[in-house]
N, C-alpha and C positions, 0 to 999 in steps of 0.2 A: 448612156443607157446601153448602145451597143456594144463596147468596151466592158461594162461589168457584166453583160452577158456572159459574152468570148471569154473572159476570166471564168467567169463560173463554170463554164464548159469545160474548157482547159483542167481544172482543177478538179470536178467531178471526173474528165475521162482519164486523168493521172491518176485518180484516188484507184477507179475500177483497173487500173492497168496492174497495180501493185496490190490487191486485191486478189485477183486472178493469180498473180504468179502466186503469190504465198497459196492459194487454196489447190494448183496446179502441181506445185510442188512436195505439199501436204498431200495430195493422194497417190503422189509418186514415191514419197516412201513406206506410204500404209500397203501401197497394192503395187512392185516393182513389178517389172516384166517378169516372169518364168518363161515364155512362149516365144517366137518367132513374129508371132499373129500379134502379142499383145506388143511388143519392141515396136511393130511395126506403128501400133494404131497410140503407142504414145509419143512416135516420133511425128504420126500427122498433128496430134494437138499440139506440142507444142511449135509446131512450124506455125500452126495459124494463129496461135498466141503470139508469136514473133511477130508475123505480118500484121496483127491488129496492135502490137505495142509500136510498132515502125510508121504505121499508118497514124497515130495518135502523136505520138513525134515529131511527126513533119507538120500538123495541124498545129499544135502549141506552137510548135519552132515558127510558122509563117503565119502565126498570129502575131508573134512578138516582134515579128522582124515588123509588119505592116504598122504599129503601133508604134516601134520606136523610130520609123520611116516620118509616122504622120508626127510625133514630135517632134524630129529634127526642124521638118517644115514648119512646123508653129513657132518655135524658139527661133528661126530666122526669120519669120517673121513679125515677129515681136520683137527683135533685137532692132529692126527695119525700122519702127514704129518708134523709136526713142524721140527724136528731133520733133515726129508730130506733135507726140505728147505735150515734151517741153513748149511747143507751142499752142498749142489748147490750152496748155495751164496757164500761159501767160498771158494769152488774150479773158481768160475768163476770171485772173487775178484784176486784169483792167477793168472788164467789165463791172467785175463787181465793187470794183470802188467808185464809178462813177452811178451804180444805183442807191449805193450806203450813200454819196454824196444828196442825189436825189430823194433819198427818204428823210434827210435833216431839212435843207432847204429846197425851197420850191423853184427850180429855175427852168421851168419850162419843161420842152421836151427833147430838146437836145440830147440832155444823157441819157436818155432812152435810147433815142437814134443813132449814139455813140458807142452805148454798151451793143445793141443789134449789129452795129459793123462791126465791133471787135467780135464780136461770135460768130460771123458768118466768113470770117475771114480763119478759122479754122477747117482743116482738110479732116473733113470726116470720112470715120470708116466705115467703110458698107460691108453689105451684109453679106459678101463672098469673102471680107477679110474675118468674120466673125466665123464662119463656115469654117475657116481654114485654122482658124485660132481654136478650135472648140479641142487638141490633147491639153489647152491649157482651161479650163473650162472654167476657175477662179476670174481671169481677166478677161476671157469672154466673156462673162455675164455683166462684168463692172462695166466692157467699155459699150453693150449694148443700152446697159442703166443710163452712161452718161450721154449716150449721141442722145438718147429720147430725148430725155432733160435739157440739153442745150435748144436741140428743131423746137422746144416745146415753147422752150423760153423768146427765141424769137420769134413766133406766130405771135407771140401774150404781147413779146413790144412792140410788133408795127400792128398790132391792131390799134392801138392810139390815136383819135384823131389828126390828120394835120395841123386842122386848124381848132385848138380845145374852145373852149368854151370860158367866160371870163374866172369861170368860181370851178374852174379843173383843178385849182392848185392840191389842194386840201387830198381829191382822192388820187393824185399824184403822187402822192408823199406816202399815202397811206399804201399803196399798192406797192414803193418802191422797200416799203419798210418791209411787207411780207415776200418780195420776193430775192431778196437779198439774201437771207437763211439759207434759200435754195440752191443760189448760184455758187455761194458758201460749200456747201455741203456737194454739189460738181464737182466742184475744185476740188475737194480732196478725193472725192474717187478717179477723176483724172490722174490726182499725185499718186494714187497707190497702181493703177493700172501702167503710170512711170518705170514706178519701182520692180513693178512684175517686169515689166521689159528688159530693164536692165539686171535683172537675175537672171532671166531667159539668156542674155546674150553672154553672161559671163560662164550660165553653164555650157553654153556651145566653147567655149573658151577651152576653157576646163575638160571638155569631152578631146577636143581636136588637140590636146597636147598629148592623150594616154594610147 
């Protein structure tokens, strides 16, 4: 939101800078000096057109710099983030075969307890990595969609009894069928917040040869 502010700003105070000059220079050939008094009082306007077009310059100019500053830092650290990824995905690839297992047959709660370790053994990002991530703001919002969704998914599995109850089969199975979809559907925003990473690290690539 901040960013397309400072764009907008930028852009408005370039539009009035160029603006001015044409209408500055448009009365400087309708009405040229004749006078000493008038030479004098069109050399002050334009010095203070100078100073407010200099002044508007250095404001875009360390806009842009601060902007392509806070991207560099995001794209290395999303370039950072590749190995996590790859292993989020592949703990939650586990996961989710041992719930699809537990939605066909009934084998207790093991694969509960199995899928909840393999998802808790992911190195989640917090929310100062999400802070830092936000010039890329597409994977920022994936990978704050996916942390919820994983912490969510394991509070849903250890609330489970230890010990179920003899006729838990049935909504064991049934619970695991609906939430398999879900861990499903993780997984592939994990894979694409992957794939952001590794565009990220290839355009630091890409930048650091030119």
């Amino acid at each position: 939101m901040q960013h397309a502010f400072l764009k907008a700003a930028g852009f408005f105070m370039t539009a009035t800078v160029i603006w001015l000059c044409g209408y500055l220079f448009g009365l400087f050939g309708a009405h040229p000096p004749t006078k000493e008094s008038d030479a004098a009082t069109w050399a002050g306007a334009f010095g203070t057109f100078l100073a407010f077009g200099g002044t508007v310059w250095l404001a875009t100019n360390e806009t842009r710099r601060r902007e392509r500053s806070e991207l560099v830092a995001a794209q290395l650290l999303a370039a950072s983030m590749v190995l996590r990824l790859a292993h989020a995905a592949s703990a939650l690839t586990k996961a989710s075969r041992k719930i699809d297992e537990a939605g066909k047959v009934d084998v207790g709660l093991g694969q509960f307890s199995d899928a909840a370790l393999e998802m808790e053994s992911i190195d989640l990002w917090t929310p100062v990595d999400l802070t830092q991530l936000a010039a890329i703001p597409t994977l920022a919002v994936r990978l704050a969609e996916s942390g919820d969704q994983i912490k969510t998914a394991i509070i849903i599995l250890r609330q489970f009894p230890a010990k179920p109850a003899a006729n838990d089969g049935p909504r064991r199975m049934e619970f695991a069928r609906k939430l398999y979809p879900n861990l499903a559907a993780t997984q592939k925003v994990v894979n694409a917040c992957s794939d952001e990473c590794r565009h990220a690290a290839n355009a630091l690539q890409i930048h650091s040869f030119r």
